[in-house]
C-alpha positions in Angstrom: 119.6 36.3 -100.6 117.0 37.2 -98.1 115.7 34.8 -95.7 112.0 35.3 -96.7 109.3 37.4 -99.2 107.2 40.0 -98.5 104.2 41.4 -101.4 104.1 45.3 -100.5 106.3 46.9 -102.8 104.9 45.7 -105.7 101.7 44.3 -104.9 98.4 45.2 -106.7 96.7 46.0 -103.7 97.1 49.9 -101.6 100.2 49.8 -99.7 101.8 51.8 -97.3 105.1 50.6 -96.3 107.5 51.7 -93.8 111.3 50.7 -94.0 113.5 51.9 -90.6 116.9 51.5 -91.1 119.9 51.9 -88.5 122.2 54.4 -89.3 125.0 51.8 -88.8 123.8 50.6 -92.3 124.3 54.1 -93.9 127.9 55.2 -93.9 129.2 54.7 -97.2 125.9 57.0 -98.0 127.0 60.0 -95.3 126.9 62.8 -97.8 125.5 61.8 -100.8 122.7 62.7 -102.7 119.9 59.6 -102.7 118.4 59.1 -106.0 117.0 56.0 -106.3 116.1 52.7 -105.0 115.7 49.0 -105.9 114.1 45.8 -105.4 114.7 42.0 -106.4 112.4 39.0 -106.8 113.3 36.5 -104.5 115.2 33.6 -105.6 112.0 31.1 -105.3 110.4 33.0 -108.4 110.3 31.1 -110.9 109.7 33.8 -114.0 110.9 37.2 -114.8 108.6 40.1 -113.7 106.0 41.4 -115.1 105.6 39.5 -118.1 103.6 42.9 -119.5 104.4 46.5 -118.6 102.5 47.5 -115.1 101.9 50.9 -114.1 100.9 52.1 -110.9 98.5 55.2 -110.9 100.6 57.0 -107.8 103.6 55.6 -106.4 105.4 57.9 -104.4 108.3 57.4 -101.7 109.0 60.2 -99.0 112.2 60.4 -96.8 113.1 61.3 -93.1 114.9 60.5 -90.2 113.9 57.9 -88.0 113.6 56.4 -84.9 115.8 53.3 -83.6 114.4 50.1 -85.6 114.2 48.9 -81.8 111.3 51.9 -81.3 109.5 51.3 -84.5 105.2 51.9 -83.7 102.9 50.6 -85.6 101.4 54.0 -86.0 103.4 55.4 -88.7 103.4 59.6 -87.8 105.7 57.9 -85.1 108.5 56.4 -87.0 109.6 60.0 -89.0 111.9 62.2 -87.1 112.0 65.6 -88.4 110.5 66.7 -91.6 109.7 64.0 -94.1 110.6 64.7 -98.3 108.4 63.6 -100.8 111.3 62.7 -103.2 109.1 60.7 -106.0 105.7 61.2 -107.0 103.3 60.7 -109.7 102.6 57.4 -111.6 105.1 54.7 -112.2 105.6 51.9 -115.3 107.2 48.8 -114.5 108.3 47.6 -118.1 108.4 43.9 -119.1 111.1 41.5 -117.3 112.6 44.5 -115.3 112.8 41.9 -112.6 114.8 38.7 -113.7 114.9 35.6 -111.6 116.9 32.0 -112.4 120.0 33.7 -109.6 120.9 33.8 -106.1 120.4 36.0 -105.4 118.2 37.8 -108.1 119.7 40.7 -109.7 118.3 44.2 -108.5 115.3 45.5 -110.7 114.9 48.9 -112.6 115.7 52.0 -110.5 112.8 53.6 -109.1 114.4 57.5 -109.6 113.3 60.0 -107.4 112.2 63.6 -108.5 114.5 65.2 -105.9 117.5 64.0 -104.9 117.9 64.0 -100.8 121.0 64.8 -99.1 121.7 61.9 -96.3 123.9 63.6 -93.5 123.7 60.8 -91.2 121.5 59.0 -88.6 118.6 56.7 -88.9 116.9 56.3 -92.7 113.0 56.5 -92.6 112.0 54.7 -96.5 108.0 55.1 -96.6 106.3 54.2 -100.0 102.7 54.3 -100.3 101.1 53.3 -103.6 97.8 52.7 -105.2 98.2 49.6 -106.7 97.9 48.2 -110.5 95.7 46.1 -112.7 97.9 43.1 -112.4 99.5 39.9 -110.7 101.2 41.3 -108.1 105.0 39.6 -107.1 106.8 39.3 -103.6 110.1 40.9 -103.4 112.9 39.5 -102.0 113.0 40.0 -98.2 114.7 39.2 -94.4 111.9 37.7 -92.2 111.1 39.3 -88.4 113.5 36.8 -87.1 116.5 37.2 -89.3 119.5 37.9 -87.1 119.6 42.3 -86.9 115.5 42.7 -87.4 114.6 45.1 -84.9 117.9 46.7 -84.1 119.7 47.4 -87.9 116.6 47.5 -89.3 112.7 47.2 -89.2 109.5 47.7 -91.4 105.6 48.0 -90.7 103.1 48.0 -93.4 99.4 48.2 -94.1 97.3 47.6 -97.2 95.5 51.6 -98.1 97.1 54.3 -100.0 96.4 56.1 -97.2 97.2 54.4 -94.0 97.9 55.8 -90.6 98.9 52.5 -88.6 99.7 48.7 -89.7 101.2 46.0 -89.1 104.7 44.5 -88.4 106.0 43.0 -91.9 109.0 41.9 -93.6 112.0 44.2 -94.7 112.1 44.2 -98.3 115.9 44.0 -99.4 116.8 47.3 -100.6 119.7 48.7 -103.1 119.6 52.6 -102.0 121.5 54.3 -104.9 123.7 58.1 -104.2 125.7 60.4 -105.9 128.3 58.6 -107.0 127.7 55.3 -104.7 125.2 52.3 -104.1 124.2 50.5 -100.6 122.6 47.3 -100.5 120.2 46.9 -97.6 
C-alpha cells in the first residue's frame, strides 16, 4: 500500500502530471515494449470506482527519458530528456467498478493501453499524463507521500491542474503498475 493519496490521475479537474522514475526501478522492463499502465484506489476508499461509466474527453500519456528524480523542476519542458512519445491519445471510458476497494492493498484498475507501444532500453522513465477532466466525482489514487523513504532519489512527481500546463507543483507519486511485452512492474 502507499503511504498516502493523491487526486491527479483521475480527478475531474485539468491535470498535467509528471511521474520521474529512477532507472534503478526499471530493470525487469530493459527491452520491452510498454503498453500500458495502471492505478489503484487507496486502501481508505471505501466504494468501488466509478459507480457509473466516466469518460474523459482527452486523456493522453507521452513518454521520454528523464532526468534524476533528485533534479526534477517544477517546470515540466525540464524533466524530458530526449524526444518525448505520445503513446495514448484520444478520449478515455472508465467503465463501472474498474477500481475495486475492501483490500490492502487495492487491486490494480483497468489498463489504460497505449496506441503505440514504446521500446524501454534503459535509463530514467519520464510518465507525463495530461487530461481534460470528466463530468463526475473525481477519486484519489493510491499514492507514496514526499516523505516516503526513496521520494526524490527512486522516484519523483510534479503536477498542475490545466490540460495544458507548463510548470506545477511538487505532488505525490501515484503508485504505478507499468505493463511490457511479456512482463509487468509495480512502481
Amino acid at each position: 500500500s502507499g503511504t498516502g493519496t493523491f487526486l491527479g490521475p483521475l480527478s475531474n479537474a485539468q491535470r498535467t502530471y509528471q511521474f520521474l522514475i529512477q532507472s534503478t526501478q526499471l530493470t525487469d522492463l530493459v527491452g520491452k515494449s510498454l503498453t500500458g499502465l495502471s492505478m489503484r484506489i487507496p486502501v481508505s476508499a471505501t466504494a468501488n470506482w466509478p459507480l457509473a461509466d466516466v469518460t474523459f474527453t482527452n486523456y493522453n500519456i507521452y513518454l521520454s527519458g528523464s532526468v534524476e528524480p533528485s533534479a526534477r523542476s517544477l517546470t515540466f519542458a525540464n524533466n524530458i530528456v530526449g524526444p518525448q512519445t505520445l503513446v495514448r491519445s484520444g478520449s478515455l471510458t472508465v467503465l463501472a467498478n474498474a477500481y475495486t476497494f475492501g483490500s490492502d492493498p487495492n487491486s490494480f484498475g483497468t489498463e489504460i493501453v497505449f496506441n503505440t507501444p514504446w521500446l524501454y532500453t534503459g535509463g530514467n522513465l519520464l510518465v507525463e499524463i495530461r487530461h481534460s477532466g470528466f463530468s463526475g466525482t473525481s477519486r484519489s489514487t493510491d499514492a507514496l507521500t514526499t516523505s516516503t523513504s526513496g521520494y526524490g532519489t527512486l522516484f519523483s512527481a510534479c503536477w498542475t491542474g490545466s490540460y495544458t500546463g507548463t510548470a506545477g507543483t511538487q505532488g505525490n507519486f501515484t503508485v504505478l503498475k507499468l505493463n511490457g511485452s511479456g512482463s509487468s512492474l509495480n512502481l
